[in-house]
C-alpha positions as CSV (number, residue, x, y, z in Angstrom):
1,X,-96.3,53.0,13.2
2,X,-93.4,52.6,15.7
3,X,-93.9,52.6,19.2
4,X,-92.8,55.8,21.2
5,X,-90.1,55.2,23.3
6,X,-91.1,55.3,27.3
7,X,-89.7,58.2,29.0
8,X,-87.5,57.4,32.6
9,X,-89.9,58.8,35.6
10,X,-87.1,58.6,37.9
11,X,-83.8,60.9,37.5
12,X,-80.5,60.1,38.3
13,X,-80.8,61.6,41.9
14,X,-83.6,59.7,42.7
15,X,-82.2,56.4,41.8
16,X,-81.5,54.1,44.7
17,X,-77.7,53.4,45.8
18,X,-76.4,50.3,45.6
19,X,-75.9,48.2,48.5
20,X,-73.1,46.0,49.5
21,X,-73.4,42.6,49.1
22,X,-74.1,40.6,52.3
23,X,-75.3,44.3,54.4
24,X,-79.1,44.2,55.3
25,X,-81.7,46.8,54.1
26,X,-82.1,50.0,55.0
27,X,-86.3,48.1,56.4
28,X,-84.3,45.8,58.3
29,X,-84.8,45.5,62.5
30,X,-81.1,45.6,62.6
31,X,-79.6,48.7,60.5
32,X,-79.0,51.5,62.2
33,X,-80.4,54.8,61.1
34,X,-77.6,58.2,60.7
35,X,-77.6,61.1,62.1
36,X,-80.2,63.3,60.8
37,X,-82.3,60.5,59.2
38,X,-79.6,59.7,56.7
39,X,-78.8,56.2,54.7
40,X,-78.5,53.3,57.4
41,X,-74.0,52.5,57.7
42,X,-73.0,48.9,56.4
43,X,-71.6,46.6,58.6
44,X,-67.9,45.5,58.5
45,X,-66.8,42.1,57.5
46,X,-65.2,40.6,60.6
47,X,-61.2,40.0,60.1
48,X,-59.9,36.1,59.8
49,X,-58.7,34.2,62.6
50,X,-55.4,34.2,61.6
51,X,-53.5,37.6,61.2
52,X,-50.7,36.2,59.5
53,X,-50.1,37.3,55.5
54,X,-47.8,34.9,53.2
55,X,-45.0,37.4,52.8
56,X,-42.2,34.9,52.2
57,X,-42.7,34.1,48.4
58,X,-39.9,31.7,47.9
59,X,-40.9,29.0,44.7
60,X,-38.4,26.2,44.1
61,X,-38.7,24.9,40.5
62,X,-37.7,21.0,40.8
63,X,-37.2,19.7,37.5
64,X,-34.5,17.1,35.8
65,X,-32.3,16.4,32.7
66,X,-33.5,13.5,30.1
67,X,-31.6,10.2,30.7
68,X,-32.3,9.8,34.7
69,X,-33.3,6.8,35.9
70,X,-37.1,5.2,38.0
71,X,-35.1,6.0,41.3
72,X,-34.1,9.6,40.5
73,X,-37.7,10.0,39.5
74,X,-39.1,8.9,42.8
75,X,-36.9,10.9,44.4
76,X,-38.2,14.1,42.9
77,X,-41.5,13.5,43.7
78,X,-41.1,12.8,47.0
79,X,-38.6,16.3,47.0
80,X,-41.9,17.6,45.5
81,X,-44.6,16.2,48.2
82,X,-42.1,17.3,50.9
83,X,-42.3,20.8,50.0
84,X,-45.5,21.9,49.0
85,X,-43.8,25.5,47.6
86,X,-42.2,23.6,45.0
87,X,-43.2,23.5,41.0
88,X,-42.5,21.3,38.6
89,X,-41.7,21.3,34.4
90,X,-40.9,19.3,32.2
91,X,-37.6,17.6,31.3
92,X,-35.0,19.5,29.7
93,X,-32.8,18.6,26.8
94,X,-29.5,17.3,26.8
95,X,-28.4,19.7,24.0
96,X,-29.6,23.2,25.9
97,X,-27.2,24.6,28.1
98,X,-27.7,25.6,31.8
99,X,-28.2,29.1,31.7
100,X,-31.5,28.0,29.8
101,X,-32.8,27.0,33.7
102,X,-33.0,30.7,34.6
103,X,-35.1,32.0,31.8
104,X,-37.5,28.7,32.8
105,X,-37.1,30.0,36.1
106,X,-38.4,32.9,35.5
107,X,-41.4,32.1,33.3
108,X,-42.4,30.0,36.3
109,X,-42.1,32.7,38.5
110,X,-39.8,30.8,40.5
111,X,-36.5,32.2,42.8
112,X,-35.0,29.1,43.6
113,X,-33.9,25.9,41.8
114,X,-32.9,22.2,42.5
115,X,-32.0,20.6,39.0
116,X,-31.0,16.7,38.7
117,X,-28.5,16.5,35.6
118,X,-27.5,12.8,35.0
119,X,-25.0,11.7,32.7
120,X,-23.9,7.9,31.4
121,X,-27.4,6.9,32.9
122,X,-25.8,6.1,36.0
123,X,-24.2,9.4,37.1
124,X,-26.8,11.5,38.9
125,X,-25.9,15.4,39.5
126,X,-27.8,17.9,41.9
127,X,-27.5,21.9,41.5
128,X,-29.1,24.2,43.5
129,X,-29.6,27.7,42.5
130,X,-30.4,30.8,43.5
131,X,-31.8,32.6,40.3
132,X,-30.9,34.4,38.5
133,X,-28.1,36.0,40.6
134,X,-26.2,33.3,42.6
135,X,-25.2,31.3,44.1
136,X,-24.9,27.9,42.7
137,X,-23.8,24.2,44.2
138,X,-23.4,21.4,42.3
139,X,-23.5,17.8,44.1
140,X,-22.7,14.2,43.2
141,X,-26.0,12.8,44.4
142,X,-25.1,8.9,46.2
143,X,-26.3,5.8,48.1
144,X,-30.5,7.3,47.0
145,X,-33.4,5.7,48.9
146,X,-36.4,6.8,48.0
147,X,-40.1,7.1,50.0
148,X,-41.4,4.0,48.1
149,X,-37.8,1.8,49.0
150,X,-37.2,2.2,52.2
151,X,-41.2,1.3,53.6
152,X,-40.0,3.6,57.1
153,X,-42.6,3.0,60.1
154,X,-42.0,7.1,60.4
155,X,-45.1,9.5,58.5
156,X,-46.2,12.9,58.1
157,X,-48.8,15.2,57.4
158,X,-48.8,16.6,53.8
159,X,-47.7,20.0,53.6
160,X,-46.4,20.0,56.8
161,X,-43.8,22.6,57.7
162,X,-40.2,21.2,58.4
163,X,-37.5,22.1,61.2
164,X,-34.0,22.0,60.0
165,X,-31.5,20.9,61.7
166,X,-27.7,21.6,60.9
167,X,-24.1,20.2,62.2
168,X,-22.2,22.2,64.3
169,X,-19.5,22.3,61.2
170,X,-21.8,24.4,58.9
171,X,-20.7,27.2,61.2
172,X,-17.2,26.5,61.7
173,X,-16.0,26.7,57.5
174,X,-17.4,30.0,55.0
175,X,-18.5,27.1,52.2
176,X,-20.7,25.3,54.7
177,X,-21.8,28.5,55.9
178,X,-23.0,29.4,52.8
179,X,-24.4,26.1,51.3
180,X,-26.8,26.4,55.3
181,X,-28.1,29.8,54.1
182,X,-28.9,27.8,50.3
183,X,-30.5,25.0,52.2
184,X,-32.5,26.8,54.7
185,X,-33.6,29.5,51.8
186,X,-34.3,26.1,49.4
187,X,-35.6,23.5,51.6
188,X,-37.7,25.4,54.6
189,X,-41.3,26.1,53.7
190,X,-42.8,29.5,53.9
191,X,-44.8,30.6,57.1
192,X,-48.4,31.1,56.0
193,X,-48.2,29.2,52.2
194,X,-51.3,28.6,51.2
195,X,-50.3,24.8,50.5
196,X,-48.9,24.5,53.6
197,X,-50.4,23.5,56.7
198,X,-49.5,24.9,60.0
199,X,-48.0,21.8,61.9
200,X,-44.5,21.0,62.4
201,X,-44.4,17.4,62.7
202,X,-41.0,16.5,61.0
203,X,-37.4,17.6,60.8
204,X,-34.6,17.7,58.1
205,X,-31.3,17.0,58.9
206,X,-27.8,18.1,57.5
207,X,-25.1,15.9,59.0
208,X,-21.6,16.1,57.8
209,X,-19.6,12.8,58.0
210,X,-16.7,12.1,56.0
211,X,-16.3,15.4,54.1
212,X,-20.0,14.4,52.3
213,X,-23.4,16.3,53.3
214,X,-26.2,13.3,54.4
215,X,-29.7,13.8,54.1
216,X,-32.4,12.4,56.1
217,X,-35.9,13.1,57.4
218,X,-37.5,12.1,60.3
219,X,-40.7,12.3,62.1
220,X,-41.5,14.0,65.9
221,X,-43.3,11.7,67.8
222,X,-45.4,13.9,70.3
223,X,-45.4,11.7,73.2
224,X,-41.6,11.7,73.6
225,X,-39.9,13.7,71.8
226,X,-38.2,10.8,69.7
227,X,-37.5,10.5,66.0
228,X,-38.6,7.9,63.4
229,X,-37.2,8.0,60.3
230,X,-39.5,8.5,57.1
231,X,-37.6,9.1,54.1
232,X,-36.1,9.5,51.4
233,X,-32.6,9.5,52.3
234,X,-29.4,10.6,50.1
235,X,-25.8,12.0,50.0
236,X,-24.5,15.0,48.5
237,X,-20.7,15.3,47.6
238,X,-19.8,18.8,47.6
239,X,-17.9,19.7,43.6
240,X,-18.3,23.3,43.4
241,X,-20.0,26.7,44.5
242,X,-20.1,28.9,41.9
243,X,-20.4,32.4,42.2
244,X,-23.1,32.8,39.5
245,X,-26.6,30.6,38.8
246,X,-25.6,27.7,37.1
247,X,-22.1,29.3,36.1
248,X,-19.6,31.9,37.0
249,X,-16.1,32.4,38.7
250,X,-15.7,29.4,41.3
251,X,-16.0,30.2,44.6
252,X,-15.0,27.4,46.3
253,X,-13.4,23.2,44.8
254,X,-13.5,20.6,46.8
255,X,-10.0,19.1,46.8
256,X,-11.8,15.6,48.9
257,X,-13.8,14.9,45.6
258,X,-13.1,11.9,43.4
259,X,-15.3,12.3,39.8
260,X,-16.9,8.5,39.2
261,X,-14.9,8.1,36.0
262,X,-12.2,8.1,37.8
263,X,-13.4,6.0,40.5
264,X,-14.1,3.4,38.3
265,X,-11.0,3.7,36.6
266,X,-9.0,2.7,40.0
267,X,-11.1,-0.5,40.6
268,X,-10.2,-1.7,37.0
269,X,-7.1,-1.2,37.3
270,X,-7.2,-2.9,41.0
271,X,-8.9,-5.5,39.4
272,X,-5.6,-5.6,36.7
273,X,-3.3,-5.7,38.8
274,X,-4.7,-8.8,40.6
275,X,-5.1,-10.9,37.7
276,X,-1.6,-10.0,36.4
277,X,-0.1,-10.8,39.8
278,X,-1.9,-14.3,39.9
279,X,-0.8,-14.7,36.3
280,X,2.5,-14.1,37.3
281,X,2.8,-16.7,40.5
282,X,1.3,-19.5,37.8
283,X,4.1,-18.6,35.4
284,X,7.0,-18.8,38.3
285,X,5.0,-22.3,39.3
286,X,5.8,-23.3,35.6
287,X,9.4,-22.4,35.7
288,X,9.8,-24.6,38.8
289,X,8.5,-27.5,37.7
290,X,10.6,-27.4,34.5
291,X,13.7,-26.9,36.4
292,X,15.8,-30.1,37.0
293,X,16.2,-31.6,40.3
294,X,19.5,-30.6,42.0
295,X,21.5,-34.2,43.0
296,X,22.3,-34.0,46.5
297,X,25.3,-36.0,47.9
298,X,24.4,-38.7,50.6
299,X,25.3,-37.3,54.2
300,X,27.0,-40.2,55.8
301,X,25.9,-39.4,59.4
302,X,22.4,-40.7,58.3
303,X,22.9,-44.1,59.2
304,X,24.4,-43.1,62.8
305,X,21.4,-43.3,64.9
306,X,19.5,-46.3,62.9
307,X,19.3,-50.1,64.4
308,X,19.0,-52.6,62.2
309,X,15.9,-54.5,62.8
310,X,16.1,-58.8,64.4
311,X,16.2,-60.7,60.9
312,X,14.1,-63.8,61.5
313,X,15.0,-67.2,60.0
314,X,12.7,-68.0,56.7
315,X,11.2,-71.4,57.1
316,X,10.0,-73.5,53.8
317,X,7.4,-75.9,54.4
318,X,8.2,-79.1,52.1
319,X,5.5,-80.8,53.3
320,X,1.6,-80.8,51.9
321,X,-0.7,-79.5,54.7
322,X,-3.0,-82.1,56.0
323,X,-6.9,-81.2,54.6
324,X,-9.7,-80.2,57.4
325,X,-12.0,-82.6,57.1
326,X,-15.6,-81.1,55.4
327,X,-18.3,-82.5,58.4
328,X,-21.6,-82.8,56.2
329,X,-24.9,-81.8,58.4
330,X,-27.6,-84.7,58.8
331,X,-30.7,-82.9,58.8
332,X,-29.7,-81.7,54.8
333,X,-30.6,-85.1,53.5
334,X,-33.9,-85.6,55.7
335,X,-34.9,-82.0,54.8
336,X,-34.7,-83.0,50.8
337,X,-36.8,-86.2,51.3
338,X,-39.4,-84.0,53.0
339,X,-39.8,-81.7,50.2
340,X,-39.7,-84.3,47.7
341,X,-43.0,-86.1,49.5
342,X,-44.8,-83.1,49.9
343,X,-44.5,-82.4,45.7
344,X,-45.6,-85.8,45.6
345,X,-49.1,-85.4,47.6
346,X,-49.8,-82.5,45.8
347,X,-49.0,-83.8,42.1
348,X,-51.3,-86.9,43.6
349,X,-54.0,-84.4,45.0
């Protein structure tokens, strides 16, 4: 026979309500009674030190191109530890095109972008982005010294917030205006990133010297104000700004820029043009030497100025010179008889 099912004393009003987690019972010494004898109020959680909400959501994807090289590589990573808002992915292909970054962008949920493309395995490019609307820069990336290289007496904390400092000249020309906006948006960490921690204990500089953007990073020493340099260090040559991400009308060339092919194209033929010059002087050295000596006519106001020298009288001995005579030394002979005696004694003895 199956067993009746037990009937529910308690109705749905007379169930008890829940209590939130963490508020003490209703028993308690401490809970406070309503008005009229109703339920006992729950206490409020007490708001966080800091009132400050990560509203800035800026995500920089750093990623690179197959072919690059150990020092490109170190470089990202430090890129990476410097700015603890960055993400990383994988390598991309050398066959995909660039407007494949902005759909990787955006499965990474990420509005900015700084992409190394190298080429020739010696050619190292840098684009920064703004996806997926603009705008775009693309660098020639030189003279890289990475964390690892340089061995700087200069340190950080990790996660740190950065200032950033600018030359006067990003505010004197509309392209350097515009690539300061792309840096600060790019390279300046959110205020209240959950990564990040809230010191600012180093500075990033932008200096403009000889029409080239150079890179360096530096530590604040509290005591006095001074910098010490911590790394990594490199210089970006301005190519283009595009108007698009990775693409688009071209908002501004820089006429200053001199591709590496062609670069190296000048020092061979610098390097021609030297060995055809020395082959040249060796040929006219040739020609000389081949050439027969011009005759030339005796001047006869040569002999004006010389004297002729006394001529002295030549005298022929007919006569035998007289010998030395050869005096012998008288201690050889007593010397000989001595030796002589004393092999004697002994061929005795």
């Amino acid at each position: 026979m199956a067993a009746a099912k037990r009937k529910r004393e308690l109705g749905p009003a007379a169930r008890p309500k829940k209590r939130a987690k963490g508020a003490p019972t209703g028993s308690g010494p401490t809970a406070k009674a309503g008005p009229e004898g109703a339920a006992p109020e729950e206490y409020s959680i007490p708001a966080p030190v800091s009132q400050g909400k990560w509203k800035n959501k800026e995500r920089v994807l750093i990623f690179s191109s197959r072919g690059i090289n150990f020092r490109t590589r170190h470089l990202m990573q430090d890129l990476r530890t410097l700015m603890p808002h960055s993400k990383a992915d994988t390598k991309m292909d050398r066959k995909d095109k660039l407007f494949v970054i902005n759909e990787v962008c955006e499965m990474k949920n990420c509005n900015k972008c700084i992409f190394f493309e190298a080429k020739k395995k010696q050619d190292l490019y840098m684009w920064l982005s703004n996806t997926p609307q603009g705008p775009s820069a693309k660098f020639l990336v030189q003279n890289i010294h990475t964390l690892a290289e340089l061995k700087m007496t200069g340190n950080c904390l990790r996660g740190s917030r950065p200032l950033l400092s600018f030359d006067p000249t990003f505010d004197k020309e509309p392209h350097y205006a515009l690539l300061k906006e792309l840096f600060i948006q790019i390279f300046s960490t959110p205020q209240y990133h959950p990564k990040s921690q809230p010191f600012v204990d180093h500075v990033f500089t932008f200096t403009i010297t000889d029409k080239r953007i150079w890179f360096r990073n530096y530590q604040i020493i509290e005591e006095d104000a001074s910098l010490v340099e911590i790394g990594p260090r490199f210089v970006l040559n301005l190519i283009k700004i595009f108007q698009g991400s990775f693409g688009g009308p071209t908002l501004y060339e820089n006429p200053h820029y001199q591709s590496p092919n062609m670069h190296r194209r000048l020092i061979r033929l610098s390097m021609a043009a030297k060995f055809r010059e020395k082959h040249q002087v060796k040929e006219v050295q040739k020609i000389k030497k081949k050439e027969s000596k011009m005759l030339i006519e005796e001047d006869p106001t040569e002999v004006v100025f010389e004297t002729p020298a006394e001529e002295k009288p030549v005298e022929i001995q007919l006569v035998k010179p007289e010998s030395k005579a050869i005096v012998k030394d008288k201690r050889k002979p007593r010397k000989i008889q001595r030796k002589k005696q004393k092999k004697l004694f002994r061929t005795e003895g």
